[in-house]
N, C-alpha and C positions, 0 to 999 in steps of 0.2 A: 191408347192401347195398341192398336195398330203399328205404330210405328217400333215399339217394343217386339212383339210379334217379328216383327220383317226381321228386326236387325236377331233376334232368337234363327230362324232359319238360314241367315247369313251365315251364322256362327255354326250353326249344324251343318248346312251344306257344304264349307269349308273344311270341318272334319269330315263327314261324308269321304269328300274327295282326297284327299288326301289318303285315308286307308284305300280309296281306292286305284288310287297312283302306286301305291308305299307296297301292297299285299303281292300282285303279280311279280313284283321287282326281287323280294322274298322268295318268290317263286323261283324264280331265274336262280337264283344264288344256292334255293336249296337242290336244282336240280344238281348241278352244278360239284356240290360237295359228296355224293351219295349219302349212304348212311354211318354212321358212329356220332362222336359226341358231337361235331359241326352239326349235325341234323336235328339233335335232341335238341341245341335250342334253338335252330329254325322253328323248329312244332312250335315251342314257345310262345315265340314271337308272332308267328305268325295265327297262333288261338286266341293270345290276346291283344293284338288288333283286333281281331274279328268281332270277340266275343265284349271288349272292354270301351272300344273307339269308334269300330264302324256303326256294329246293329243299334246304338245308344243312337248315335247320331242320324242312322238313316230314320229311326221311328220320329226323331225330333223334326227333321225335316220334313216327315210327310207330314205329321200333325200339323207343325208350325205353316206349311205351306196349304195345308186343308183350308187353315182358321182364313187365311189370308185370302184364300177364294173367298169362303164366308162372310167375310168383313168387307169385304175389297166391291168393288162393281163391273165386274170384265165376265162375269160367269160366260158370256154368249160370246166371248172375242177368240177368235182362228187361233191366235197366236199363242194363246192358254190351252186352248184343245193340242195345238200340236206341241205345247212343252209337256205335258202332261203325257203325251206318247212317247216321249224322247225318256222323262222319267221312271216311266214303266220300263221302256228296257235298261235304265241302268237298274233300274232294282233289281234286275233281272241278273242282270252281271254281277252286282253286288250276290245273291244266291250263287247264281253258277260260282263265284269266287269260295263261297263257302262249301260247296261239293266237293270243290278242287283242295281247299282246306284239312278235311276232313281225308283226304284220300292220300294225301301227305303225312297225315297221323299217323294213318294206316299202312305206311310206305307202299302205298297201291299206285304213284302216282307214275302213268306209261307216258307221260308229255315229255316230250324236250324243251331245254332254254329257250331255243330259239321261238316255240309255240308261246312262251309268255311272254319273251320280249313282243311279241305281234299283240296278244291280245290287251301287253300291257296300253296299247294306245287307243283300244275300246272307250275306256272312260271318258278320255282326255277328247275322240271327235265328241261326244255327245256332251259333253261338257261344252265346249262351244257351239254347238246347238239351241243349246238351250240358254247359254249367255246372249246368245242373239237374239234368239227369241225375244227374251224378258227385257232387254234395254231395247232394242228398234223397235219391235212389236210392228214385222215386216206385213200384216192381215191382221 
C-alpha cells in the first residue's frame, strides 16, 4: 500500500507544480493584455487551474504525503522536518497565487509582468529544495 500511496503523491505533486509554474506565467500575460475580451479569458483560465488542477492536487499531496509520514519510519529525520518547512511555504505561494487570482477577477490587479516573471521562479527554488531534500536526505 505504501508504495501506491508514494507513486499517488508523485502524481499530485507534479500537478501541484505544474499549476504552479503554469499560473504566474498567466500572470505575466494577463498583465500584459489589460482588459477586454483577451482578459475575460485569462480569468478563465486562470480560475480554473486554480480551482480545477491545483487545489485538487495540492490537498492530494498533503494527504498523500501525511499517509506517508504515517506509514513511512523517518518521523524524527532533519531532512523531513526541513522539507516540510519548504512545503509550508509553497502552500503558502500556492494561497498568495490565489489572492493574486482573485484580484485579476476583480481587475484590482497593481503588479507589473515583470513582478510575476520574478515570483514566477518562487516555486521552481523550493521545488528543488525539496527534491533534494527527499533524494539525498542531506541530515
Amino acid at each position: 500500500m505504501y508504495l501506491w500511496i508514494k507513486a499517488l503523491h508523485v502524481i499530485a505533486v507534479i500537478s501541484w507544480m505544474a499549476g504552479l509554474l503554469y499560473l504566474p506565467r498567466l500572470f505575466v500575460y494577463h498583465t500584459e493584455v489589460g482588459q477586454g475580451a483577451p482578459s475575460a479569458l485569462f480569468k478563465k483560465m486562470e480560475r480554473r487551474l486554480a480551482l480545477y488542477i491545483m487545489a485538487p492536487a495540492m490537498i492530494v499531496s498533503w494527504l498523500a504525503g501525511l499517509a506517508l509520514i504515517y506509514f513511512g519510519s523517518f518521523h524524527g529525520a532533519g531532512w523531513l522536518h526541513a522539507k516540510l518547512a519548504l512545503v509550508v511555504l509553497l502552500t503558502g505561494v500556492h494561497f498568495y497565487f490565489g489572492v493574486t487570482q482573485k484580484a485579476f477577477e476583480r481587475d484590482e490587479n497593481h503588479r507589473p509582468a515583470k513582478f510575476f516573471r520574478f515570483i514566477n521562479e518562487v516555486p521552481t527554488l523550493l521545488m528543488i529544495g525539496i527534491v533534494i531534500l527527499v533524494i539525498v536526505k542531506p541530515f
